[in-house]
C-alpha positions in Angstrom: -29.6 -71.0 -44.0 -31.5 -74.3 -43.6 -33.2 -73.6 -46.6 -30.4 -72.8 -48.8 -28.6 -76.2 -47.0 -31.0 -78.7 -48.4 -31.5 -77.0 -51.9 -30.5 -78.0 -55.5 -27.8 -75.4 -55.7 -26.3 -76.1 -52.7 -25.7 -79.6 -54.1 -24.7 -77.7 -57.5 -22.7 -75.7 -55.8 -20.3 -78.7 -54.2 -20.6 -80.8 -57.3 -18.9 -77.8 -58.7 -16.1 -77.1 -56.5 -15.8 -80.9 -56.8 -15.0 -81.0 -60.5 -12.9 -77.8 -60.1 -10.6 -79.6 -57.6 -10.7 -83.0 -59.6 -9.5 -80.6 -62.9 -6.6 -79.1 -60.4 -5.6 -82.6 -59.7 -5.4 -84.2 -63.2 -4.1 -80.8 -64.2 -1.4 -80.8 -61.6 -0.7 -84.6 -62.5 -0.5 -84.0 -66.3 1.5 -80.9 -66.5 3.5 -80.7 -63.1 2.8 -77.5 -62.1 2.9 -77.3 -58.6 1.0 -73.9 -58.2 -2.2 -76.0 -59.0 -1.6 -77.9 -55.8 -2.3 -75.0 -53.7 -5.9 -74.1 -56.0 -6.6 -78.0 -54.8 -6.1 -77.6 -51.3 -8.2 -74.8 -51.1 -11.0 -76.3 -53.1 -10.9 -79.5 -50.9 -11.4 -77.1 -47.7 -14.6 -75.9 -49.4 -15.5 -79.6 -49.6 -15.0 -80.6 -46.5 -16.5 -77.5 -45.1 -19.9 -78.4 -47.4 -20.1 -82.1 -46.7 -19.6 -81.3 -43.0 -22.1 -78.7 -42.8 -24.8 -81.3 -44.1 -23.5 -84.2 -42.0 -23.3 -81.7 -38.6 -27.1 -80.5 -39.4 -28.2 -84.1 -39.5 -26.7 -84.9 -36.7 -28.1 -81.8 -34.9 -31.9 -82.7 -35.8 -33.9 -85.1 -33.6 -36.2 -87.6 -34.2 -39.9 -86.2 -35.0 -41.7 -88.1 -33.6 -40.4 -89.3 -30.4 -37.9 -91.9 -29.4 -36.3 -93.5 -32.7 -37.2 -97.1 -32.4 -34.1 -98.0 -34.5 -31.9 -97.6 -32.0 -33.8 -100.3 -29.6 
């Protein structure tokens, strides 16, 4: 999964459920229609769920070579 994590279509594949959710939103904001709302919501759990998988697997890798001297 790793792989696929720090690939171009993962990145692809949120800049796409991006746009999709940003064309709910104007779409929602232009005509009204409520119904669209609920297409956003869903789309911004996909996200959320992306971005966090990349942030959590950062956060889950150590340094590779020993102690991080940044944090000194």
């Amino acid at each position: 999964m790793r792989k696929f994590l720090y690939s171009r279509w993962f990145f692809l594949f949120l800049a796409v459920v991006c746009l999709l959710d940003l064309a709910a939103d104007v779409t929602e904001l232009v005509l009204g229609n409520t119904d669209l709302n609920y297409v956003a919501i869903g789309l911004d759990c996909i996200a959320v769920a992306l971005a966090s998988w990349v942030f959590l697997d950062l956060q889950s890798r150590g340094p590779k070579h020993g102690d991080d001297s940044r944090r000194r």
